[in-house]
Phi, psi and omega in degrees: 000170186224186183221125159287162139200129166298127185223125118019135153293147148230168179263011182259128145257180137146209211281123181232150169238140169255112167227151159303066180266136170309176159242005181226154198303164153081311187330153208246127190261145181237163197219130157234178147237147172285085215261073222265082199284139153297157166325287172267150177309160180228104148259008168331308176302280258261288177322309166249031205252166204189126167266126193231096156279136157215172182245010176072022182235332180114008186278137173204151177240120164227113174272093176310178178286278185308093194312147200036024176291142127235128228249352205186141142301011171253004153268126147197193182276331143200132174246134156323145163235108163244052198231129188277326190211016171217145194287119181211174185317085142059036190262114136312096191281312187228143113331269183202182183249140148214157185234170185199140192258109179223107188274119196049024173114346189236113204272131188220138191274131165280082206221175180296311195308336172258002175282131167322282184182160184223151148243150181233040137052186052237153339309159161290131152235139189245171169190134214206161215222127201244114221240135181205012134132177167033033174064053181258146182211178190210106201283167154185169226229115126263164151245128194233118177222154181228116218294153187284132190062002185232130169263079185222140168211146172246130155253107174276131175252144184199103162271128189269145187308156171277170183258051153098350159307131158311143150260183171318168144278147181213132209230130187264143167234128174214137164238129196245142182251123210250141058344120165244083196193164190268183195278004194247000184259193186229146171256169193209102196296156174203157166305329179270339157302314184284347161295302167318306175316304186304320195279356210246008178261128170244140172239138173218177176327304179215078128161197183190151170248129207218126191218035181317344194188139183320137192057001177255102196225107152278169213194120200252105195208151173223147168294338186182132196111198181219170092342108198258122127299092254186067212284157168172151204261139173255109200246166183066046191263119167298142200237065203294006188260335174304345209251344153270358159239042169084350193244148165349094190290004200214153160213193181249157181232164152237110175288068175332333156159196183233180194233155153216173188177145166235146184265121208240181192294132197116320176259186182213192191208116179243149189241126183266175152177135206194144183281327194275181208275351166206135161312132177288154158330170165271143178291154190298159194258083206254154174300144197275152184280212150281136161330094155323141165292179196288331163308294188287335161299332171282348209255323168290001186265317203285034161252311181317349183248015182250137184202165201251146196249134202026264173241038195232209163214175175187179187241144180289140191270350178163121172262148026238026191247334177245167175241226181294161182211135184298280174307353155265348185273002191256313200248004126314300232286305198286313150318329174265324169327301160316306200270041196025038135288061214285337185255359167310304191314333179283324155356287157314309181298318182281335175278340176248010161277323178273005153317314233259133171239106190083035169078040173215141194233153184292179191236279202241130176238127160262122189037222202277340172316093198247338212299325216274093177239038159286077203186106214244346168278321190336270174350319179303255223299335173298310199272014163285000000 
């Protein structure tokens, strides 16, 4: 004879382990894993789920859940401040990641259709479910962050141990699609851009250096694997949000080549990328914590808007479009005050006592640009 065994509905999907104890001496115990679908496909994650990295400089990484999705020319993988200690215009550098998983031979783009679950941090977290044949799957993990004060974002990729069985071979594929542009502009392939791209690439071994222009430099690195060079344009990639307010819907990227590397139960992989003169080390791989309540999840958001003006502070007025704005940077100070920042806030305070001219605080500032004093509260809002 032989045993069903019945598992109850729920409302969770992703990954279950099953184990098997005999009832009898000598029985051989046995563990499988589980793939646990909802009723209906769920693109809730994949559609809305969305990561805002920053660097306290005014520099962001904005990330769909559905990894190398975009939605907008204001996604990318890092668009730059590249004014070393005041908040300015913008460089869209990296575009975006698209990945590819291929566990025994079987390939599954690390996209929403195979995601588990995201957080949108920081850190960003992903977890993907690896199609790997004969109802076999192979979990794996990134994490994405991007360093304080550094126009740096690290993604660590990771398989997590096994249950001491061979596993799949499970093998990474990444391609990062490249921008040279400011953040309000479209790139347009034409032949003398892709010549210009191609001559601004240095390739090494892991990684590659991309240098379009005097002060614009990306720096490229994985920890493990190789570098392929394999330059190719990715074109029309659509900007549906821009293409619902009337403006250019799509624009272009360019790609330099892919990374490959294989992962075994354990190991991991960090692909660094970063404007500055060198890369840091990798950050330590820490466990992700529990979902915040809804309080502390605001109070934790409220640093990603703190950003440094010389030796002072501000507030970014809104990624992914503004930069410091007075009145608006004035009247968060009664938000960090509440969620207890008192001393950013004072901070602030001492940096924008030192704007004001004639009885006036600036309205919108760029780098040193201070002149744009359209703004009849600020003052109001300063001595609140």
């Amino acid at each position: 004879g032989g045993y069903v065994a019945a598992l109850p509905p729920s409302g969770r999907s992703g990954e279950l382990t099953l184990d098997l104890e005999p009832d009898r001496e000598g029985g051989r115990r046995l563990r499988a894993r589980l793939v646990r679908l909802p009723a209906v496909p769920d693109e809730g994650v994949a559609a809305e789920g969305l990561a805002l990295l920053t660097n306290g400089r005014g520099g962001y990484a904005r990330i769909h859940a559905d990894l190398g999705r975009i939605a907008s020319k204001y996604d990318a993988l890092l668009a730059a401040n590249l004014h070393p200690d005041r908040p300015c215009d913008r460089h869209v550098l990296v575009k975006r990641l698209r990945a590819w998983a291929i566990a025994d031979g079987f390939l599954t783009a690390l996209d929403g259709a195979n995601l588990v679950a995201f957080q949108g941090g920081p850190p960003a977290r992903w977890r993907w479910s690896v199609n790997a044949g004969d109802g076999r799957s192979v979990a794996l993990e990134l994490v994405a962050a991007m360093l304080p004060g550094r126009n740096e974002v690290q993604l660590r990729f990771h398989r997590p141990p096994g249950d001491g069985r061979p596993g799949p071979e499970l093998r990474l594929t990444l391609r990062l699609d490249l921008e040279d542009r400011g953040f309000h502009g479209e790139t347009t392939m034409d032949p003398g851009l892709d010549g210009h791209f191609r001559a601004s690439l240095a390739a090494e071994p892991a990684g590659f250096r991309f240098a379009p222009g005097p002060g614009r430099v990306v720096q490229v690195a994985v920890d493990r694997g190789a570098f392929h060079p394999e330059p190719e344009w990715a074109l029309g990639v659509p900007h549906p949000q821009e293409g619902g307010r009337g403006q250019r819907d799509r624009g272009d990227a360019w790609s330099p080549g892919w990374f490959e590397a294989v992962l075994a139960e354990g190991e991991g992989l960090t692909l660094a990328l970063g404007s500055e003169a060198d890369l840091r080390p990798p950050l330590p791989l820490e466990p992700a914590p529990p979902p915040p309540e809804l309080g502390e999840a605001l109070r934790a958001a409220l640093p990603a808007f703190l950003a440094r003006r010389g030796e002072g502070r501000t507030v970014i007025a809104g990624y992914p479009w503004f930069l410091d704005w007075g009145r608006d940077t004035l009247i968060a100070c009664r938000g960090l005050l509440t969620g207890g920042f008192h001393g950013e806030a004072a901070e602030i305070l001492r940096t924008f006592a030192a704007l004001i001219e004639d009885g006036t605080l600036p309205n919108t500032l760029n780098a040193e640009d201070t002149g744009n004093r359209d703004t009849s509260d600020a003052p109001l809002w300063f001595a609140l």
